[in-house]
N, C-alpha and C positions, 0 to 999 in steps of 0.2 A: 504493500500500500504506500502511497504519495505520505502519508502521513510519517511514518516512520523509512525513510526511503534511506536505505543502505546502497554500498557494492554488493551487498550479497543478497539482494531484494531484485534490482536491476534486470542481472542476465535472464529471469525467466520473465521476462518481458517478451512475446511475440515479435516485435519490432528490433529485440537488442541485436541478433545475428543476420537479419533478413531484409529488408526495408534499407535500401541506401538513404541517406541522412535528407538527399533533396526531396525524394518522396514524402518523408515523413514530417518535414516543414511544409510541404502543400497540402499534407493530409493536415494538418494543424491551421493550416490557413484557412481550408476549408469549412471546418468543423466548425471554428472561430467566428466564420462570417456566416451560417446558418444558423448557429445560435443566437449570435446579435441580432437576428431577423426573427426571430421565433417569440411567436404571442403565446398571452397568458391563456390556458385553458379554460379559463372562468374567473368574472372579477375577484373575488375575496382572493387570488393569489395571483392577484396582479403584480404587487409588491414584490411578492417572491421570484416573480421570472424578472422583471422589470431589472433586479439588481442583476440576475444572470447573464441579462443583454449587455448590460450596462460594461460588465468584464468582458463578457466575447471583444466587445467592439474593441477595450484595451487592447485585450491579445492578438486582436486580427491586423492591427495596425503595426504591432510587435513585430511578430512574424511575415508580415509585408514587408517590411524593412529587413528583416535573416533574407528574405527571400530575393531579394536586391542586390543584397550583399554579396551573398552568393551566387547571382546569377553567373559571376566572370567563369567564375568554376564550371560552371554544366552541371552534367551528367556528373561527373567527378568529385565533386562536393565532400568535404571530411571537416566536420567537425572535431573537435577536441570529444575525448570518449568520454570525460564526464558530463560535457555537456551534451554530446550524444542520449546516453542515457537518462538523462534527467527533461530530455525532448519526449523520448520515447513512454515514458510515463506520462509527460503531459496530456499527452497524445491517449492514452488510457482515461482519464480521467475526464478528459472532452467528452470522448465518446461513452461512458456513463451520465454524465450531462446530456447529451442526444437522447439515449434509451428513456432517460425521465419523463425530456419535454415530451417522445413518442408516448409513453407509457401515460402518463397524465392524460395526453389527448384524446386517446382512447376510449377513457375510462367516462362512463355516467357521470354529469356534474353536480350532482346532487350526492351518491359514493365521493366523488371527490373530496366535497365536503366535508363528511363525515372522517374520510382520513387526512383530510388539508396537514393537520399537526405531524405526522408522519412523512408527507410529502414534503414539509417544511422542514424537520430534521434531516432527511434523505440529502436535501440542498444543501444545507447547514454542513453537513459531513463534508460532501465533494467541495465546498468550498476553505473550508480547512485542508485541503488534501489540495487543494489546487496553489494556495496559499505558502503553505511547507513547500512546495516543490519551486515554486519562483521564488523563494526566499534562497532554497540550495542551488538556482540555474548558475552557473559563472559567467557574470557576466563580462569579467575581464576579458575572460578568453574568448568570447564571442567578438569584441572589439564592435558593441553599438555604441551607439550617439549617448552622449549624454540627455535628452529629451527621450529617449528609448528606455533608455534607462530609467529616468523618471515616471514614464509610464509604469513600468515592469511592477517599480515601487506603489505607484498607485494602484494597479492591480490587485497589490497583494494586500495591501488596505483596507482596501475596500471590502475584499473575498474574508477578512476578519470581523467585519462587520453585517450578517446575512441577516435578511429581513425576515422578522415574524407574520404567519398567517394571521388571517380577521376571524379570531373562536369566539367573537361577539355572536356571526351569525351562525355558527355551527349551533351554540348555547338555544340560540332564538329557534332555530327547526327543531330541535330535540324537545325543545319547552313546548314547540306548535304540536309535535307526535301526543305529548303525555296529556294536552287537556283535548284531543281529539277521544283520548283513551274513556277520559270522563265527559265524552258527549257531550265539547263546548263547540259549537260551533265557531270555527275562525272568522273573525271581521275582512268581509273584502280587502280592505284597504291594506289590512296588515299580510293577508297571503298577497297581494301582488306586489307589494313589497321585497316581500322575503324573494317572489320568485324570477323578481327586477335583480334583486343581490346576488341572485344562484345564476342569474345571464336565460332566464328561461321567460321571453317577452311576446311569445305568440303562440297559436293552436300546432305549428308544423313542429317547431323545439319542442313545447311539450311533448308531443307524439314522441318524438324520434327520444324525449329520453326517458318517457314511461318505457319503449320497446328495449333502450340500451338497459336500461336497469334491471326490464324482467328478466334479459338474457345473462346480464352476472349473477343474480340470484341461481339463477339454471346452472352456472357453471361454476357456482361458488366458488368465487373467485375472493369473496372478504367474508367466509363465516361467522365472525366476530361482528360483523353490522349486518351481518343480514335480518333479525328480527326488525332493525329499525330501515332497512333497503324496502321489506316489504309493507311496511307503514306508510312507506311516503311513495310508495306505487299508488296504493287508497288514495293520500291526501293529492298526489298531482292527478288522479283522474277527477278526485271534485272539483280541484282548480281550474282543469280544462274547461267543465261544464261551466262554472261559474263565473269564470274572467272570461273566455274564451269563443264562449258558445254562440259569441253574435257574428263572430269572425264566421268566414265560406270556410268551408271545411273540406280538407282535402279531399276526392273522391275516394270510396271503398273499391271501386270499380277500376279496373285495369284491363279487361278482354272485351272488346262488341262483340253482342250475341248475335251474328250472321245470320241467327235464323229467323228472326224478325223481318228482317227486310223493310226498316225504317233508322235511317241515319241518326233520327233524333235521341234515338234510345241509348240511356243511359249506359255504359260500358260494365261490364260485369265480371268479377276474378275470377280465376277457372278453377272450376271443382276441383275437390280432391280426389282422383281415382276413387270406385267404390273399396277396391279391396284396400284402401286405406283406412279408411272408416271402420270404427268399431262396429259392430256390430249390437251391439247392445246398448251404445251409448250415444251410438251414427257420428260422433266427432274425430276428428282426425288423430289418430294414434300414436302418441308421446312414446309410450313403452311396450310396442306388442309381444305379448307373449303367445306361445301354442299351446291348448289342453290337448290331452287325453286323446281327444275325440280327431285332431288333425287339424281344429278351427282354432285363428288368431285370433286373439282377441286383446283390446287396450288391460295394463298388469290391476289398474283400479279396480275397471270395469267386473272383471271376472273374478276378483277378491274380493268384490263386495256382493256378487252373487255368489261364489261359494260360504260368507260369513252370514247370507240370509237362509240358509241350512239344506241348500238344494246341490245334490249330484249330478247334475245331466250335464248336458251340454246345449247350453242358451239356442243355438243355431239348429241344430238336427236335434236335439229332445233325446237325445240318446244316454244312457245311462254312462257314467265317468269309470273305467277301473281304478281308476286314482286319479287324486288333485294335482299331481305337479305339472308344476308349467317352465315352459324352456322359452329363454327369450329366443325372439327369430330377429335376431340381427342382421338379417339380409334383408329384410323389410324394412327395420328401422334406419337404414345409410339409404335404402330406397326413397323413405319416407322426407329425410333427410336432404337429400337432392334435391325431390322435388318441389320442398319448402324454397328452398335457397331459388331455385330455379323460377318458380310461380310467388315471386317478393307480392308484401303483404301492398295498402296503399305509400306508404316509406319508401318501400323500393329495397325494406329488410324482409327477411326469414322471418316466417311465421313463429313466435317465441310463443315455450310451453308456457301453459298456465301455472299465474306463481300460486301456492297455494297460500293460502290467506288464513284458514280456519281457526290458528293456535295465536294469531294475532290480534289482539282486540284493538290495538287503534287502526288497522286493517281494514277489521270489519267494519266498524265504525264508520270510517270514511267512504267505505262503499253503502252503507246504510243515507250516508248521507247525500250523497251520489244519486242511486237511485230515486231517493225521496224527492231531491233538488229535481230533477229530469223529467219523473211523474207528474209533477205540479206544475212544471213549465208549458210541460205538452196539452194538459187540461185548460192552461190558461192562453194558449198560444192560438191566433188568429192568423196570424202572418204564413202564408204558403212556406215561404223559406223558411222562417222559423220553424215551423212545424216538421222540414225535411232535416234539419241540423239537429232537431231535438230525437226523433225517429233516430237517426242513424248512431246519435250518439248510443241510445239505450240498444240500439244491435251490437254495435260494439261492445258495452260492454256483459251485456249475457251471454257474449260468446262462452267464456269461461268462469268458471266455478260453480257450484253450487250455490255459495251462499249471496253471491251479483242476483241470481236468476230469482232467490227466494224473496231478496230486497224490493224488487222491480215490481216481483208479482203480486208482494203486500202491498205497496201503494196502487195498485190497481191497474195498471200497465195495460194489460188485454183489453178491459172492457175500451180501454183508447184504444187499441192498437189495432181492433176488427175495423169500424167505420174505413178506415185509410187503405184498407185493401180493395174499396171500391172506388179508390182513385185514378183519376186517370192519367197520371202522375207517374212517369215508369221507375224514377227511383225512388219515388216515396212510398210509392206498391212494394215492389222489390225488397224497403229494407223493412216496413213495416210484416212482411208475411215472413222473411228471416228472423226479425225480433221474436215473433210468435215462435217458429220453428226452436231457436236456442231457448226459448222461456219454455216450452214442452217437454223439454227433455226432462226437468223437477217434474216429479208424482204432481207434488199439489201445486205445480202450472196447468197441469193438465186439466184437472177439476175446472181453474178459472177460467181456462179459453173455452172449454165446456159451457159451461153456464154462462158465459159471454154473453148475450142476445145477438143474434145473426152471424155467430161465428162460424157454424155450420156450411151457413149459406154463401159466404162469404169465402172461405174458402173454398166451395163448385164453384163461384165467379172467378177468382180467379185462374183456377184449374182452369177453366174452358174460354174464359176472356182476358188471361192475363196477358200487360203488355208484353213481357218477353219469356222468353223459353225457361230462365232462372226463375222466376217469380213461380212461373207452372210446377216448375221442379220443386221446391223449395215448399208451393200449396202443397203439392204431393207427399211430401216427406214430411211434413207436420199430421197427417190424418193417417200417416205411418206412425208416428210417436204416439197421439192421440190413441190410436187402435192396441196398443199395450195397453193398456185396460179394460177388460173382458165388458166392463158395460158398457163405453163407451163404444169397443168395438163391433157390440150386436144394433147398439144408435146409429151407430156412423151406416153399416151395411145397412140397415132398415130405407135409409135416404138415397131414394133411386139417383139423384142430383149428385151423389156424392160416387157411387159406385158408376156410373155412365161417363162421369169426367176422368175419374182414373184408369178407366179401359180405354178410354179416347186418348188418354197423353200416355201406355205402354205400347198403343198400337199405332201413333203417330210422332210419338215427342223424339226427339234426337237420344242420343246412347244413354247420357248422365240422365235425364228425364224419364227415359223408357224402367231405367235400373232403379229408380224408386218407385215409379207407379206397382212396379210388380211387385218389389219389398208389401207396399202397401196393398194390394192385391190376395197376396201369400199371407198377409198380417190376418185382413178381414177373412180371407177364406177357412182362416182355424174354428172360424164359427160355423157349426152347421146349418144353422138357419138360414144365414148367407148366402151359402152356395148355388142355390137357385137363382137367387138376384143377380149374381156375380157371372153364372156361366151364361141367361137370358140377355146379359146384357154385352155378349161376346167376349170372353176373359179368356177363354178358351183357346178361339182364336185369336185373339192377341199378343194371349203367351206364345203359342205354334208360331207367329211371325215373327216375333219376339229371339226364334231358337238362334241363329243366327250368330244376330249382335251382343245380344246376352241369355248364353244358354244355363249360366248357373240360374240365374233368377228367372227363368220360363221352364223349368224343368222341375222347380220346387213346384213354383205354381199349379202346374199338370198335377203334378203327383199328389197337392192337396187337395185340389179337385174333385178329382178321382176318388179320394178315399172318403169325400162325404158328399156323393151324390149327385157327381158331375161326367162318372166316366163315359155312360151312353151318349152324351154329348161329343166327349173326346173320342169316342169310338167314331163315330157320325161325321164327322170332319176327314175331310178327304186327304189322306199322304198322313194324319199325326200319328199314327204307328210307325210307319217308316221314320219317320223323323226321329222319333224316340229311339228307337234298335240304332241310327246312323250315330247318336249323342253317345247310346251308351255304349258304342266302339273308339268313337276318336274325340268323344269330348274332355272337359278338366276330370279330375276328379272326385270335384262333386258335382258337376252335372252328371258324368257317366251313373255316378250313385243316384240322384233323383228320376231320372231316367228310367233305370232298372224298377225304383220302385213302385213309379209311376206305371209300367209295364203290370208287374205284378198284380197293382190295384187292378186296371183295366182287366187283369185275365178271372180277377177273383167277383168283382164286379159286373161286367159286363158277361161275362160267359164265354163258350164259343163265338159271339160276334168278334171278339178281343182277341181271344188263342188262334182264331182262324186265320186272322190277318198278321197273327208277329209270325207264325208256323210260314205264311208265306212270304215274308221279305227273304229274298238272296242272303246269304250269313249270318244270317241272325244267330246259327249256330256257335259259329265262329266266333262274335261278340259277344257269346253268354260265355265261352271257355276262357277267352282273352280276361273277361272282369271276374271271373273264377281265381284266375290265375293270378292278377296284377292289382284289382281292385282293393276298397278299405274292407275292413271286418265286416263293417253293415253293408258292401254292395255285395263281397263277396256270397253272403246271404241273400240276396236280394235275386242276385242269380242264380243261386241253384234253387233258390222258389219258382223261376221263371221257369228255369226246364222242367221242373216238375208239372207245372200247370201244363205246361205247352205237351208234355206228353202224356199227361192224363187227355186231354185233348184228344191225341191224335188214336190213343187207345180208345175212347168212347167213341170217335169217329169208323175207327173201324169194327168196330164191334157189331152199330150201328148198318151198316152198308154190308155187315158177311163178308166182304171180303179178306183176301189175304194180303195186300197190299194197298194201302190208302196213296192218293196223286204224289202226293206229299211225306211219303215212307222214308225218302232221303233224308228230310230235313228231322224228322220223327226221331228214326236212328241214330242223327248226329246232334238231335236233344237228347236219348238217351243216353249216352255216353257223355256228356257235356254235365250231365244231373249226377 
């Protein structure tokens, strides 16, 4: 170290045997005149770099002049070896000066904050260390100017005199956290204030450093503040609403939905693949793990269904042989990409949700948040205001539990249906997302329920929204909704509701088509349903459906079928074939819903069913293949088929006296396949 800097400190210097001496003065020169340019990270340590420039600009004038000096020399250049070496350290201690101002700027300025005293000591040290080493440079033997000299001396002056941070306003935020705790409401004047001192003066800084801060909590990066990192996430999203809210607000929107076919329409981010989506929680999965069963699932999601005392497996209903779950880290670098790739409105990666629950000025803050947002929109007449105030509360029930619970005690929903008959494409859009992310809570569910024309509201959309996201998105809430056994015998009861989700599985684009069916597959676990659902072509929609998404039309089929829908699926022209074709070369689990959806059909329908899988070309050959390669439930699921298929063909002949049926070939080689 510069501090106690020896001969025998020196030679492990990178620099001491390698770096000819001109090099390593222009790396010096360099360094020198980047730093003298280099702004404070955030005012409260303005002070502190302010002195840092202050020295660069010394030094760069210094070594301007070595550099001068030296120039007659070239390439050849040789300094005296002490002063060599006491360069070469300088040269160390720059460039730890660099790493700070980089690493400070980096960092959240509100984290900053919180460790200013730290980053102030950090200073404090290199400049004792920069200090000791111009004190030992020689500068006889350099042969500078006297005025060089006197610099050199000022340098090192100065660099013993390093400025303290402003822990006035660090004091003043920790004191705003702890009466947030006790549910004081902060005085305007005094949060904008504070958040004029933190350098944080509009709606886009805000964003960008609630997104910087959730993501060092993510990657704990200061565990020692983090209780108080995730308090002041809370209080700057009140402050956005509250200082902020009249400011236009960036759009959420980043992709136009082409399939509109109106320019005007508001731009929209692009889904997250299905298979990213939990499955039980439909939000984009932080930490997928795999069960038992071969389904991924978000690690929360499926831990908080195993700790409500249930075995199966959420997806297929299938019985677990055991709980353990294996991360699949090839999804989550997937999942990962695609964040990074598809940036949020920032133009950052989507950052995991922090979690708030063990924080009471956290919560607090988002209680107040919500409360603040609710009462805005109640009271809000202005178009725009009423889209700024909308968008706000989508954004913030993307994440948590306890945002969602906040929102939907102030009464959120009952505002939040009327705006779905807007004709307003982003105010539709993020009002019918609001809903969607507030549905995800049980008791959201109850409220959009009991909403007055929330029902209806949502088939308006479905069938008149302005763009394909909005459709999607009605779609996928009356998916959530339908996790509730009453509500999902309500939701099916309403012809309006099951006619619009058949119309956007059998017309909507990929991401729109993959929830209507989710939602489809949802209401069809009802049996009462099923007649409404296959009358009203589900059927068929699934079978068009197989294609682009065969996992989610092949479940469908197979629920169908098992309560009352297979004569229908028989009755359609080619959906056997279709099925036998899935369950040779489709995923995994469509080959499995497939097979079982076969099954139902042959156990169900009869001979109408066995007649027609007996006569597709290979059918044999795809009951041995999913024998052989399929999961535990399809490999079951096929040798039920050949069983059927050859009871079939045995009553067939029996029937007829014969000793050979048309179809003996295919009989034989279900025999052997069973």
């Amino acid at each position: 170290m510069a501090s106690g800097a020896t001969s025998d400190a020196w030679p492990s210097s990178p620099y001491s045997s390698s770096a000819p001496d001109g090099e390593v003065l222009r790396s010096l020169h360099r360094l020198a005149r980047d730093l003298s340019a280099a702004e404070a990270p955030a005012p409260f340590l303005r002070a502190v770099f302010v002195a840092v420039a202050r020295r660069a600009r010394l030094l760069a004038a210094v070594f301007d002049d070595l550099l001068l000096c030296g120039a007659a020399a070239g390439p050849l250049l040789l300094l005296p070896r002490s002063a060599s070496l006491c360069l070469r350290e300088l040269l160390l201690v720059l460039q730890r000066f660099k790493a700070l101002v980089a690493d400070c700027a980096a960092r959240s300025r509100t984290r900053l904050l919180l460790q200013s005293d730290e980053v102030a000591a950090r200073a404090r040290e290199l400049q004792h260390d920069l200090a000791t080493l111009l004190d030992l440079l020689p500068v006889a033997d350099l042969g500078l100017a006297d005025d060089v000299s006197d610099l050199l001396a000022l340098a090192s002056r100065q660099c013993r005199r390093a400025a303290a941070p402003e822990l006035e306003l660090k004091a003043g935020v920790l004191a705003l956290i702890q009466e947030v705790e006790r549910e004081i409401v902060p005085e305007r004047e005094r949060l904008e204030g504070v958040l004029e001192d933190v350098g944080i003066n509009d709606p886009a800084s805000c964003s960008y450093e609630i997104e910087t801060l959730e993501r060092e909590i993510g990657d704990r990066v200061a565990e020692r503040w983090t209780s108080s990192m995730i308090a002041l996430v809370g209080l700057l999203r009140y402050a956005k609403c509250v200082l902020f809210s009249a400011a236009t607000p960036r759009s959420v929107d980043s992709k136009v939905d082409l399939d509109d076919g109106d320019g005007d329409d508001d731009a929209e981010p692009p889904s997250p693949p299905p298979d990213f989506r939990c499955p039980i929680s439909l939000e984009l999965m932080g930490d997928p793990v795999v069960a038992s069963s071969g389904q991924t699932y978000n690690r929360d999601s499926i831990t908080r269904w195993f700790g409500a005392g249930k075995s199966t497996c959420p997806k297929t209903g299938q019985v677990l042989p055991n709980l353990e779950l294996v991360p699949n880290k090839a999804l989550k670098n997937l999942i990962s990409r695609w964040c990074r790739e598809n940036s949020s409105e920032s133009g950052k990666a989507e950052p995991a949700p922090v979690v708030v629950g063990a924080n009471k000025a956290a919560l607090k803050a988002a209680r107040m948040t919500a409360s603040f947002l609710v009462k805005k929109l109640s009271a809000s007449f202005s178009p725009e205001a009423t889209k700024r105030v909308v968008q706000e509360i989508r954004e913030l029930a993307r994440y948590g539990s306890d945002n969602r619970a906040f929102i939907g005690e102030a009464g959120a929903a009952g505002l939040l249906v009327p705006l779905l008959l807007s004709e307003d494409s982003a105010l539709q859009v993020n009002a019918v997302t609001a809903l969607l992310n507030l549905s995800i809570l049980e008791a959201n569910k109850k409220r959009i329920m009991h909403a007055e024309g929330a029902v209806d509201a949502l088939c308006h959309v479905m069938s008149s929204g302005a763009t394909w996201r909005a459709k999607e998105n009605a779609a996928a809430t009356v998916l959530s909704l339908a996790a509730v056994h009453a509500y999902r015998r309500r939701l099916g009861r309403n012809p309006c509701v099951v006619d619009s989700v058949v119309r956007l599985a059998r017309t909507g684009p990929s991401s729109t088509k993959k929830d209507a069916l989710a939602a489809l597959l949802c209401l069809s676990a009802e049996r009462e349903n099923v007649p409404r659902i296959v009358e009203a072509g589900a059927a068929e929609a699934a079978l068009s459906a197989m294609g682009s998404e065969a996992d989610a039309a092949a479940a469908v089929l197979a629920s169908l079928a098992k309560r009352g829908g297979a004569e229908a699926i028989v009755a359609l022209d080619g959906a056997v074939g279709r099925l036998v074709a899935e369950m040779r070369r489709g995923t995994e689990w469509s080959r499995e819903c497939a097979a079982a959806a076969l099954v139902l059909l042959c156990r169900r329908a009869g001979a109408a069913a066995a007649s027609q899988v007996v006569a597709v070309p290979g059918v044999e050959w795809a009951i041995w293949e999913l024998l052989g390669t399929g999961t535990d439930r399809a490999r079951r699921k096929a040798a039920s088929l050949g069983r059927a298929c050859r009871r079939w063909a045995a009553a067939a002949n029996a029937e007829q006296g014969a000793t050979e049926c048309p179809t003996s070939g295919d009989a034989s080689a279900l025999t052997m396949a069973s």
